[in-house]
N, C-alpha and C positions, 0 to 999 in steps of 0.2 A: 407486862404491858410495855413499859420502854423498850425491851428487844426488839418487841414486835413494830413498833414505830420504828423505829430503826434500821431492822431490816426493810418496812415500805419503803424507807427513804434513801437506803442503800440500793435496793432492787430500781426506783425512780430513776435513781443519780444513771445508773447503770443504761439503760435503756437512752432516756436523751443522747449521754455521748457515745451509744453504739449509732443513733439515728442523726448526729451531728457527722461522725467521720464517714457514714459509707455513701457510694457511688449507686441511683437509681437508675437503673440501665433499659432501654430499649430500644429495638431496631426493627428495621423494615427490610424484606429485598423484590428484586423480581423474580417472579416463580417461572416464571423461564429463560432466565441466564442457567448457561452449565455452567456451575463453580468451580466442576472438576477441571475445566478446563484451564482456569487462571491459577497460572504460577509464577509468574515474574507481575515486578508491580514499579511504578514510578510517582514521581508526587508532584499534580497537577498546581504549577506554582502560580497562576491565573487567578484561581481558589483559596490558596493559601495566602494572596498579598492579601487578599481582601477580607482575613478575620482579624476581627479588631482588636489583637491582643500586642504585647510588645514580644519586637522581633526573636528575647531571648526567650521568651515563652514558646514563640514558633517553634526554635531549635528545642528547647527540649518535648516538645509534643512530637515531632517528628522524630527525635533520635530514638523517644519512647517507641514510635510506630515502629521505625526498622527495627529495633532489638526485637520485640512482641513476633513482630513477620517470621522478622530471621529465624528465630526461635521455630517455627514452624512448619519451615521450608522453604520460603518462599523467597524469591531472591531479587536485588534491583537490578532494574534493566534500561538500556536505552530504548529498547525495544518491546516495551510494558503490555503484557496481556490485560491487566487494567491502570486505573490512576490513581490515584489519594489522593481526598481535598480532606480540608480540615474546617470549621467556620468555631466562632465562639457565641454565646448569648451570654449576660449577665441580669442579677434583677437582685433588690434588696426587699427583705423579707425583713417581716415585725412580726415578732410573737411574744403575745401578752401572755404570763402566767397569774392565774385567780390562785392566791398560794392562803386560804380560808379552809384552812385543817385545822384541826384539835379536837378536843374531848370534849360531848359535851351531853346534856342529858337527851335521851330521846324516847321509846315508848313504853308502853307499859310491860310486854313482855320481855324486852333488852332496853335496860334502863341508859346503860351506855356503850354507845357505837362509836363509830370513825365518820368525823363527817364534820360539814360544817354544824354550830353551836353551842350554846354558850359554857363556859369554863375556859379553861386556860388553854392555849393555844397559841399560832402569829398568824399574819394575815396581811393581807395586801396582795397589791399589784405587782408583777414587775414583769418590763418592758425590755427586749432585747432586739439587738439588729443584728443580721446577719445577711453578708452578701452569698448568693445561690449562682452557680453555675451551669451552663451546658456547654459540653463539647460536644461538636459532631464532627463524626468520619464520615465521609462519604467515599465506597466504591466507586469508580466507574470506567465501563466499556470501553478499551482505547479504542478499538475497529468501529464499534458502534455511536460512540463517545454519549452513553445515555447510564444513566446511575440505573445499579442493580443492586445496592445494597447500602443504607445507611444505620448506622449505631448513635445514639445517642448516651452521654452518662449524663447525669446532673444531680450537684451536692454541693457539699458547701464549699467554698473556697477557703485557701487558708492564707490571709492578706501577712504573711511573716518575712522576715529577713532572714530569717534562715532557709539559706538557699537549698542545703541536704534536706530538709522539711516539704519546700515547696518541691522540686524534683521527685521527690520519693512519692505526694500527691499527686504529680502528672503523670508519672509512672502506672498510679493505683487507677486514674481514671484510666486511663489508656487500655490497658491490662483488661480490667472489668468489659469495658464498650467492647473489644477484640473477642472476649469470650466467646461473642455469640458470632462471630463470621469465622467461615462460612457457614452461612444457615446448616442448620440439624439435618435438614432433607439431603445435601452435599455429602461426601465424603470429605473429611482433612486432607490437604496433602500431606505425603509422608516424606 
């Protein structure tokens, strides 16, 4: 029976920091831009002054964008078949854990379950903070100048000094939101 407790608590542990580190992704586009059409890209700095992050965050979300691109095919131009805007949102999240596990007796056919009551056990509250993020990309039409595709990622942030940590996260958001453009119905460029 301690195994098995054990492994609940092991498999537990497990899950929360897979649901702590990863990026929840979603995006939108217009179903009638031709995707195939855009292949050079530039980064709409009108947009970008105005997400409220610091400036070195800017630069590595951006350097993140062109590596992602470049990787792709796609190439910068003065002469941009679309834009890149960037925006941020932030919001602190509380989550209370009811942590009332142990052994305790319970009915007549299985005298002891997993569950709350009474016997030995721990128990209590506990309270955590954690800051949540969203990054958005946004597409958009140089000729038409009207967004045809935005991505959003949103997860937690990682408030550290270590700066290889925080890049390699902006990298992950980045990466993740990029997966999905261009839409599925597009072909990639090659």
């Amino acid at each position: 029976m301690k195994n098995f407790k054990l492994y609940i608590l092991t498999a537990l542990s497990v899950v929360l920091l897979a649901s702590c580190s990863s990026v929840r992704v979603v995006s939108d586009y217009d179903k009638q831009a031709d995707f195939n059409t855009y292949r050079s890209y530039a980064f709409y700095k009108t947009g970008i002054d105005k997400a409220q992050i610091s400036d070195l965050d800017k630069k590595r979300i951006l350097r993140a964008i062109e590596a992602e691109l470049g990787s792709r095919g796609f190439v910068k131009s003065d002469n941009p078949d679309v834009l890149i805007s960037i925006f941020t949102k932030e919001r602190e999240r509380v989550d209370v854990y009811n942590n009332n596990f142990g052994w305790g007796y319970g009915g007549f056919y299985n005298p002891w379950v997993w569950g709350p009551g009474w016997g030995w056990g721990w128990g209590g509250n506990n309270v955590s903070t954690r800051t949540e993020g969203s990054l958005y990309i946004d597409v958009i039409d140089a000729n038409k100048k009207e967004l045809v595709w935005q991505g959003r990622g949103v997860g937690t942030l990682n408030n550290t000094k270590d700066i290889e940590k925080k890049e390699a996260r902006i990298k992950e958001f980045v990466s993740q939101i990029l997966q999905e453009y261009p839409p599925a119905t597009a072909v990639a460029v090659n």
